[in-house]
Biotite code that builds the C-alpha atoms (Angstrom):
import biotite.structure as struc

atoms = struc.array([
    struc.Atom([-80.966, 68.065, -94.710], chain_id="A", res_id=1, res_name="UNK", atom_name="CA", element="C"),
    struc.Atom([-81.353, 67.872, -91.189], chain_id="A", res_id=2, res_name="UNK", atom_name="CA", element="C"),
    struc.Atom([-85.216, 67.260, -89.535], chain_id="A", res_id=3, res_name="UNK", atom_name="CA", element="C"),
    struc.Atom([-85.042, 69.526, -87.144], chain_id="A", res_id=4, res_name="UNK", atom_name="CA", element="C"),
    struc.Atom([-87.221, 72.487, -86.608], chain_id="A", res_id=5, res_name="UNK", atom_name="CA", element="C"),
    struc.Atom([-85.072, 75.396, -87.896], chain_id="A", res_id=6, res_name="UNK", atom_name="CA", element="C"),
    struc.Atom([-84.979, 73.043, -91.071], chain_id="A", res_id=7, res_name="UNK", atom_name="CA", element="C"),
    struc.Atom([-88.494, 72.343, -91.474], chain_id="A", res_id=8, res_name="UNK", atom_name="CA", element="C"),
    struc.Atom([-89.436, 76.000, -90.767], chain_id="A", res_id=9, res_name="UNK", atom_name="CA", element="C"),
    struc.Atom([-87.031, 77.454, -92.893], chain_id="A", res_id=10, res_name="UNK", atom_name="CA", element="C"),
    struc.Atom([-87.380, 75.172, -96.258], chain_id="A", res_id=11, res_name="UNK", atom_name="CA", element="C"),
    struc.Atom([-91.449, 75.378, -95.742], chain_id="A", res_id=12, res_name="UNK", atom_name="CA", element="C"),
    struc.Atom([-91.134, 79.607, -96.010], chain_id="A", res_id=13, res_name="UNK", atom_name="CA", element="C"),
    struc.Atom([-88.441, 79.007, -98.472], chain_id="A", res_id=14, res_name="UNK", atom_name="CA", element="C"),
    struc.Atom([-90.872, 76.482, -100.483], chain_id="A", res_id=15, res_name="UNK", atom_name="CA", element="C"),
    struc.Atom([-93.688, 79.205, -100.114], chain_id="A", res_id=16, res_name="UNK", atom_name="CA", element="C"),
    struc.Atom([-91.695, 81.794, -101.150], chain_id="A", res_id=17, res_name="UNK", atom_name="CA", element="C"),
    struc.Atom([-90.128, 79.709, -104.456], chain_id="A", res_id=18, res_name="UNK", atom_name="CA", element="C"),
    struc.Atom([-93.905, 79.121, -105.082], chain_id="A", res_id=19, res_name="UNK", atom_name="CA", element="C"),
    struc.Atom([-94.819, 82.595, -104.919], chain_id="A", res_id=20, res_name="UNK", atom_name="CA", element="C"),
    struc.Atom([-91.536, 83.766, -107.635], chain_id="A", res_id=21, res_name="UNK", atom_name="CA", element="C"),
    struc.Atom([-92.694, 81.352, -109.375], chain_id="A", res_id=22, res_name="UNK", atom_name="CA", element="C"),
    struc.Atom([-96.669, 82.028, -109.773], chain_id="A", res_id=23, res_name="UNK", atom_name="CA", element="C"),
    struc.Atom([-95.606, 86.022, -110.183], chain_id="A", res_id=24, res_name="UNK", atom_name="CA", element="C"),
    struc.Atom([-93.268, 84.551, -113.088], chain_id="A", res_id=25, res_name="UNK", atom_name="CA", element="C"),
    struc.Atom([-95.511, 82.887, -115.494], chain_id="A", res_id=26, res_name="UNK", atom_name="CA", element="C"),
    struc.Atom([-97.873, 85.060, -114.921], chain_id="A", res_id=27, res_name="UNK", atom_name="CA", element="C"),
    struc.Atom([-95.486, 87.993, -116.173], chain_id="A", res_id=28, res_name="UNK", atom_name="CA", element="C"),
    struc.Atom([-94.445, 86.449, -119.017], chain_id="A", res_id=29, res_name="UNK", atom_name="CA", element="C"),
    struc.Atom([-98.134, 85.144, -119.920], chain_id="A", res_id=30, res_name="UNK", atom_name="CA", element="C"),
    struc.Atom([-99.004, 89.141, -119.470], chain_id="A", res_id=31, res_name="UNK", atom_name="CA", element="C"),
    struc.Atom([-96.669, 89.752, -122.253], chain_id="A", res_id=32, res_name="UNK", atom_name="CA", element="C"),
    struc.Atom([-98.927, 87.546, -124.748], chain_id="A", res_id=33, res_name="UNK", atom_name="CA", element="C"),
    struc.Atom([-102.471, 87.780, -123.645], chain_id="A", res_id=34, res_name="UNK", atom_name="CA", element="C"),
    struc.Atom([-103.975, 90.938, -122.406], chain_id="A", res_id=35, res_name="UNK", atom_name="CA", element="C"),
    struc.Atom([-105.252, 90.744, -118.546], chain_id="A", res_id=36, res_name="UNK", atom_name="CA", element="C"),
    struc.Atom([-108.273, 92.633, -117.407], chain_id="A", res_id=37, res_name="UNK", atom_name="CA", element="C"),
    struc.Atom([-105.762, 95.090, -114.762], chain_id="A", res_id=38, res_name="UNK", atom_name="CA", element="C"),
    struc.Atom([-102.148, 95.738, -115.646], chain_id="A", res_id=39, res_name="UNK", atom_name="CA", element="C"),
    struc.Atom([-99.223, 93.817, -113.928], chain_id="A", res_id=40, res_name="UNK", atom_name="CA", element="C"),
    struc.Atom([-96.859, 96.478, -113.863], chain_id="A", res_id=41, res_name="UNK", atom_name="CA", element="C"),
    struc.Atom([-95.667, 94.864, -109.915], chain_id="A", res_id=42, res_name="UNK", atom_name="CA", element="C"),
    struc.Atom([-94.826, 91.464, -111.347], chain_id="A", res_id=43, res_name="UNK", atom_name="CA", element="C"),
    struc.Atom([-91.268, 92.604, -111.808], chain_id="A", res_id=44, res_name="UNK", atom_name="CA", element="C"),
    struc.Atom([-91.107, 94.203, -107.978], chain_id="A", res_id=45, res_name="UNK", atom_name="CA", element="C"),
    struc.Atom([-92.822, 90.879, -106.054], chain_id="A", res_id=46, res_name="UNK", atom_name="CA", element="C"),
    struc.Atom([-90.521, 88.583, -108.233], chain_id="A", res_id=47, res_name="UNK", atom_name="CA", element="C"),
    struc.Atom([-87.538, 90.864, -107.347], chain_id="A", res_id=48, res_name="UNK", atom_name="CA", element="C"),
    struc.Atom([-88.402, 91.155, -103.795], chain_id="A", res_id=49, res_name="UNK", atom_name="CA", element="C"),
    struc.Atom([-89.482, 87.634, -103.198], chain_id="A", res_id=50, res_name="UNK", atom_name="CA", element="C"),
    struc.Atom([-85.842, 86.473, -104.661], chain_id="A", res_id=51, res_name="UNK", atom_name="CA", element="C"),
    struc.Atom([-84.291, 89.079, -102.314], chain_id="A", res_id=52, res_name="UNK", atom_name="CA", element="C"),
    struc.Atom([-85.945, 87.826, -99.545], chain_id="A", res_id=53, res_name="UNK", atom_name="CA", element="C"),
    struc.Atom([-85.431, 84.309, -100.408], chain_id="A", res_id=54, res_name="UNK", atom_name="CA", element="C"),
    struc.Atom([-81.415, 85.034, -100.335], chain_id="A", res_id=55, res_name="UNK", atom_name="CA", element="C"),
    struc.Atom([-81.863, 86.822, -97.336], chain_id="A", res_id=56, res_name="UNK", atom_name="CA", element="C"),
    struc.Atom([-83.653, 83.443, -95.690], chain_id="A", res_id=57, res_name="UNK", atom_name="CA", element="C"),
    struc.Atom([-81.024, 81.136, -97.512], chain_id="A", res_id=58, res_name="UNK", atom_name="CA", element="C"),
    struc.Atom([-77.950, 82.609, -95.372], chain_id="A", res_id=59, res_name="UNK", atom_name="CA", element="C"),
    struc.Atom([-78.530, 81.328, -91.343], chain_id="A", res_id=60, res_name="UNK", atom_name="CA", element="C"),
    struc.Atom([-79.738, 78.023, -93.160], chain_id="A", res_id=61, res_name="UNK", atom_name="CA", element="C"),
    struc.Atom([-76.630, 77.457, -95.198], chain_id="A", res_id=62, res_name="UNK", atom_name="CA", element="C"),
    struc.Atom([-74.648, 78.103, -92.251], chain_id="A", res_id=63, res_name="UNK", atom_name="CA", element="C"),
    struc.Atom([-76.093, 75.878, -89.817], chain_id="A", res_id=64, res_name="UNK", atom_name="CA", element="C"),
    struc.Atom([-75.976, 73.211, -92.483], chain_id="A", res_id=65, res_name="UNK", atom_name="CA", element="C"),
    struc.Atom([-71.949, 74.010, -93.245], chain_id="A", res_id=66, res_name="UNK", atom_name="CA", element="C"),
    struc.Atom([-73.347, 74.946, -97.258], chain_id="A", res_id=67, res_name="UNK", atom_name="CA", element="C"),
    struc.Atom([-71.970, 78.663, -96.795], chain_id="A", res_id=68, res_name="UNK", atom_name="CA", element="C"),
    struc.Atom([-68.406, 77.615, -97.441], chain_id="A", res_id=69, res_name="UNK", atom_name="CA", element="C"),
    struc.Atom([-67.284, 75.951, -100.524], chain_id="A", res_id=70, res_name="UNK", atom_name="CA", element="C"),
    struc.Atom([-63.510, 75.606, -100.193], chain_id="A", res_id=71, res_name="UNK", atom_name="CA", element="C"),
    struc.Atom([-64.597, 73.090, -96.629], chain_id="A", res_id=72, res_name="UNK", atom_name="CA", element="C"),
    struc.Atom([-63.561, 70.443, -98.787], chain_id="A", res_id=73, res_name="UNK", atom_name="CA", element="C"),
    struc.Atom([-60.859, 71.425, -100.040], chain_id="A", res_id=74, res_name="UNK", atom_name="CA", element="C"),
    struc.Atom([-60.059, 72.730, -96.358], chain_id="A", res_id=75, res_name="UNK", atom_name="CA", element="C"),
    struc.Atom([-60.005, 69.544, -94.772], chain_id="A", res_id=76, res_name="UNK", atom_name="CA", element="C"),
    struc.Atom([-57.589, 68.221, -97.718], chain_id="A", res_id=77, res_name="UNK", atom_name="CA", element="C"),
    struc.Atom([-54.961, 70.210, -96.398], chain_id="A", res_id=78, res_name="UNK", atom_name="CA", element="C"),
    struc.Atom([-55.437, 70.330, -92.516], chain_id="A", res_id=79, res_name="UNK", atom_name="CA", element="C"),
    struc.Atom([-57.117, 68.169, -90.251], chain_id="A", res_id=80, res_name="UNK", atom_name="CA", element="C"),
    struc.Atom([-57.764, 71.375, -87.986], chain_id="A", res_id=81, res_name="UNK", atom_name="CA", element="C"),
    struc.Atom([-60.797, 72.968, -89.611], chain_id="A", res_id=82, res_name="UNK", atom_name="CA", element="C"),
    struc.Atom([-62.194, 73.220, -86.173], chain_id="A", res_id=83, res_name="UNK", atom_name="CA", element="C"),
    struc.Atom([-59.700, 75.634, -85.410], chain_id="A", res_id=84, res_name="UNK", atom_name="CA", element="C"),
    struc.Atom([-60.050, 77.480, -89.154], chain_id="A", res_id=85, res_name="UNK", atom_name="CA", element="C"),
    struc.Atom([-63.491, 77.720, -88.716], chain_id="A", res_id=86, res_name="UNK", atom_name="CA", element="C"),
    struc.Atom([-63.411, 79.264, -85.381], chain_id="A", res_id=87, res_name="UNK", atom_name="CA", element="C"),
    struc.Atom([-62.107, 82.424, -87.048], chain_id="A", res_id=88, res_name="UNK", atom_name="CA", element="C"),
    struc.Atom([-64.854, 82.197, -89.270], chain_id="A", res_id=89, res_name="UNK", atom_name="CA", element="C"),
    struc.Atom([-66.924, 82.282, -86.335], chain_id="A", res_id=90, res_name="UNK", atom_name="CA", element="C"),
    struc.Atom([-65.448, 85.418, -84.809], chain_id="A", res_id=91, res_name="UNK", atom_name="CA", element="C"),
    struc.Atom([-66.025, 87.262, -88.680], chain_id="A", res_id=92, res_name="UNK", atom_name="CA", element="C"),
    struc.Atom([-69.683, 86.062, -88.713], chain_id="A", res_id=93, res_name="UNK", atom_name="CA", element="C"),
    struc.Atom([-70.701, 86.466, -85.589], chain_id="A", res_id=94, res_name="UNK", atom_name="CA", element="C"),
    struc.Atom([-69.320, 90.111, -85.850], chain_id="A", res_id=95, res_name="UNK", atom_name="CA", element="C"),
    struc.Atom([-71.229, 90.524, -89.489], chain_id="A", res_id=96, res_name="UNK", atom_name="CA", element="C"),
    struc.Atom([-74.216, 89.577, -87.690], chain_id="A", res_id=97, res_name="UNK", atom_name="CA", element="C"),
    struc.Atom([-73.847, 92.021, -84.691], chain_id="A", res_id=98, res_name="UNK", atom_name="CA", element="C"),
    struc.Atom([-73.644, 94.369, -87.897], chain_id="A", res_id=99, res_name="UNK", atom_name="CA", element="C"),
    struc.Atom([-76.382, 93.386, -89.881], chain_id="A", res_id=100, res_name="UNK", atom_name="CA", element="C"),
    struc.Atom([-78.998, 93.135, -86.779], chain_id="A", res_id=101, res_name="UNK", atom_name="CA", element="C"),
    struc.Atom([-78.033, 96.533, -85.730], chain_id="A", res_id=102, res_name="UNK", atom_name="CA", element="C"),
    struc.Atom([-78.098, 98.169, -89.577], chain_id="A", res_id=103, res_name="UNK", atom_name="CA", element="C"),
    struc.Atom([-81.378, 96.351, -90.637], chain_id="A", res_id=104, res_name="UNK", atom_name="CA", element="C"),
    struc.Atom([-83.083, 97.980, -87.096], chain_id="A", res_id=105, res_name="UNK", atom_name="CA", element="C"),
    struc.Atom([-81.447, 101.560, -88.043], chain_id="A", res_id=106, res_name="UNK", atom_name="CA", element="C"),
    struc.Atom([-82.786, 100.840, -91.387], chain_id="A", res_id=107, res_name="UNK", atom_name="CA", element="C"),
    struc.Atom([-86.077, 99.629, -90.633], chain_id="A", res_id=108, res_name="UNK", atom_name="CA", element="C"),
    struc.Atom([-85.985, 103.275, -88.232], chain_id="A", res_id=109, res_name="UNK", atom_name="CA", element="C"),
    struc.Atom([-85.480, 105.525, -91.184], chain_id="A", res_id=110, res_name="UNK", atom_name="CA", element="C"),
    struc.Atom([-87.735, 103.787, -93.852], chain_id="A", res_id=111, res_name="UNK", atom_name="CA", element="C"),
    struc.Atom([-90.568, 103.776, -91.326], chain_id="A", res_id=112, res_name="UNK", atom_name="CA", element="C"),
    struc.Atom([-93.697, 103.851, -93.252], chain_id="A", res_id=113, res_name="UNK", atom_name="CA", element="C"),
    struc.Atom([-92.400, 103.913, -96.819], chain_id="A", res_id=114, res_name="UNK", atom_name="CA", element="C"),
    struc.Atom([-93.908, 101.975, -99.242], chain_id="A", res_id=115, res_name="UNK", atom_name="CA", element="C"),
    struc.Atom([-92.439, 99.622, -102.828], chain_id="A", res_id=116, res_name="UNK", atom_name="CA", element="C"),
    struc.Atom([-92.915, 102.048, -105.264], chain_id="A", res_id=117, res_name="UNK", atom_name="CA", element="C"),
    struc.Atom([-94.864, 99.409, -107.101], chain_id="A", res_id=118, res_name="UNK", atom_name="CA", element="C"),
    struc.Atom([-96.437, 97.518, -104.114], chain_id="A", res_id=119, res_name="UNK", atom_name="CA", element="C"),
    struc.Atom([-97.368, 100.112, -101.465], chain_id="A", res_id=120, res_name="UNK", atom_name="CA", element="C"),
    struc.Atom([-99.047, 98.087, -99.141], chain_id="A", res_id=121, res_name="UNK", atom_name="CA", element="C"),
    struc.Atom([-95.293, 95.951, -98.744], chain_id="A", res_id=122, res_name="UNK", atom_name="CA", element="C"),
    struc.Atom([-93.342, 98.595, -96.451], chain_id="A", res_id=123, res_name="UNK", atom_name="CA", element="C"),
    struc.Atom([-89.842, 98.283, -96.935], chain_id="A", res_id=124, res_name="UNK", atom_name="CA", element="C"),
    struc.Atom([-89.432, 98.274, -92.985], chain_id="A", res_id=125, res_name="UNK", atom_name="CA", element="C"),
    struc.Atom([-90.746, 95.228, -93.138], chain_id="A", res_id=126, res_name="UNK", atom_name="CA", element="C"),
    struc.Atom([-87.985, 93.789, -95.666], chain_id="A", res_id=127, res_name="UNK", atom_name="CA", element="C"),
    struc.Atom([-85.528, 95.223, -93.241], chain_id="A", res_id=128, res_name="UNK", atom_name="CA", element="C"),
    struc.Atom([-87.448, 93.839, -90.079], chain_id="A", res_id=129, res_name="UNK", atom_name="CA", element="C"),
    struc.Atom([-86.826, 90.592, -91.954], chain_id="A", res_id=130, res_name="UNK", atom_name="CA", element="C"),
    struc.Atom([-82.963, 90.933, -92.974], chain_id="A", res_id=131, res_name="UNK", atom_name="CA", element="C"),
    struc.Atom([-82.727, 92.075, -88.937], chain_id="A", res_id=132, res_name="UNK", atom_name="CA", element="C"),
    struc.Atom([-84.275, 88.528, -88.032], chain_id="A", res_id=133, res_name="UNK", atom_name="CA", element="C"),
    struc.Atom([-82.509, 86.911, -90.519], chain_id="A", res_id=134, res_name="UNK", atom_name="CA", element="C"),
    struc.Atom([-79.057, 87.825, -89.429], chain_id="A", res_id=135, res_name="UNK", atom_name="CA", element="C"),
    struc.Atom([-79.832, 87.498, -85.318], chain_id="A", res_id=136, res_name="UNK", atom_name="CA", element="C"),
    struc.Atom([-80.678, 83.920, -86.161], chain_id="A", res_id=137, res_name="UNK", atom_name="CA", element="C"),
    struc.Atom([-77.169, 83.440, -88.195], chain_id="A", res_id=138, res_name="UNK", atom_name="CA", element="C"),
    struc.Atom([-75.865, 85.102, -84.675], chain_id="A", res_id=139, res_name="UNK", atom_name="CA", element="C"),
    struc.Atom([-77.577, 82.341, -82.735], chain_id="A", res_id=140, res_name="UNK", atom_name="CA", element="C"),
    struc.Atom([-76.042, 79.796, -85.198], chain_id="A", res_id=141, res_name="UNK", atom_name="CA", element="C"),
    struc.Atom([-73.033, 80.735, -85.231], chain_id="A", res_id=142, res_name="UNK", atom_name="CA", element="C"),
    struc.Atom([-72.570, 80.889, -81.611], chain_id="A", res_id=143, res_name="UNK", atom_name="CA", element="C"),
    struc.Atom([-74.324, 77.421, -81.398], chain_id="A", res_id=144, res_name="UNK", atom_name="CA", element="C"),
    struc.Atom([-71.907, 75.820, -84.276], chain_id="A", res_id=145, res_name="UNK", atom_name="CA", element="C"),
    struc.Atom([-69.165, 78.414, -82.377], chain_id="A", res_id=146, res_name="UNK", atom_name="CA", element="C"),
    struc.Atom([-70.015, 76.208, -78.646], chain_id="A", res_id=147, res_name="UNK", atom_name="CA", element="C"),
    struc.Atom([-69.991, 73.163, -80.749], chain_id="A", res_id=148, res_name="UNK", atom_name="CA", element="C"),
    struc.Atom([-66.792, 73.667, -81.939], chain_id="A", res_id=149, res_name="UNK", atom_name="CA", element="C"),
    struc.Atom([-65.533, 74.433, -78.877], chain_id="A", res_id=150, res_name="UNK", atom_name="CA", element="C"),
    struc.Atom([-66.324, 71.531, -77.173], chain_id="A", res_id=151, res_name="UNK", atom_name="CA", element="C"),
    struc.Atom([-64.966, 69.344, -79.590], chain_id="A", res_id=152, res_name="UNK", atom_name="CA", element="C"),
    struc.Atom([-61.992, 70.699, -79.541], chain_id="A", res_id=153, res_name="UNK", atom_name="CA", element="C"),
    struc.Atom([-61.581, 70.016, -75.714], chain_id="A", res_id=154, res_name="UNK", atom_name="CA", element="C"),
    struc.Atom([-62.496, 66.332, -75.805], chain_id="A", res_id=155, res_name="UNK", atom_name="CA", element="C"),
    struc.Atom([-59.791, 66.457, -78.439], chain_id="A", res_id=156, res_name="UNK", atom_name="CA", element="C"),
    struc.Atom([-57.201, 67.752, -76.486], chain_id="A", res_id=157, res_name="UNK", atom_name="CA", element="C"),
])
C-alpha cells in the first residue's frame, strides 16, 4: 500500500467504517440474547448500508492500486503489452465513471429528502452524493493511471 494521501484518507474512512459494521454487528447479535432497554430493529440497515458504502469506497482505491483486475497476472504471462491492454480498460472505466457521476447526481435529484426506512435521519441522497464522489475520483484515477500509461508508452517507443 502506497503512503500517499488518497491512501491514507481512504483506508482511515475505510478503517472507520469496518469499525462501525463491526460495533453494529455484535451488538445485533448480542440483542438476540440479552434484552436492551430500546429495540435495535436498524442494526440490520446501518450494517447493510455501512458494507454498501464500504464497497462503494473500495472501487477508486483498488484501481489506483492495480487490485481491480485479477487476470493482470495472468495478463502479463501472455503479452508484454499490458500497457496497451489496459488502455482499453481505461477508455471502459473512464466511460463507467462519466456514467456513474452523472446517475448518482440524477439519483441524488429524485430521492431528495427521503429517508432509510429504518434510519430516517440517513437520507439516501446522501448515499448517492457519496457513490457520485466515489466514481468522479475513479474518473480522476483513471485518467491519472490513463496519462501514466501514456507516457510510458512513448519513452518506450
Amino acid at each position: 500500500m502506497g503512503t500517499d494521501w488518497f491512501d491514507r484518507i481512504t483506508v482511515a474512512i475505510g478503517v472507520l467504517l469496518l469499525h462501525v459494521m463491526l460495533v453494529v454487528g455484535v451488538v445485533q447479535v448480542l440483542s438476540r440474547y440479552v434484552s436492551f432497554p430500546i429495540d435495535l430493529y436498524w442494526t440490520y440497515e446501518v450494517a447493510r448500508t455501512t458494507l454498501a458504502l464500504l464497497s462503494i469506497l473500495a472501487i477508486p482505491y483498488l484501481f489506483k492500486n492495480n487490485a481491480d483486475i485479477s487476470f493482470l497476472p495472468v495478463l502479463r504471462r501472455i503479452t508484454d503489452r499490458t500497457d496497451q491492454l489496459l488502455l482499453v480498460r481505461n477508455v471502459l472505466m473512464g466511460g463507467l465513471s462519466v456514467v456513474l457521476v452523472w446517475s448518482a447526481y440524477v439519483a441524488a435529484q429524485t430521492a431528495g429528502d427521503t429517508g432509510l426506512p429504518l434510519i430516517s435521519w440517513f437520507k439516501v441522497g446522501w448515499g448517492y452524493l457519496f457513490f457520485g464522489v466515489s466514481a468522479a475520483v475513479l474518473l480522476v484515477a483513471v485518467l491519472d493511471d490513463t496519462r501514466r500509461r501514456l507516457g510510458e508508452i512513448r519513452e518506450g517507443i
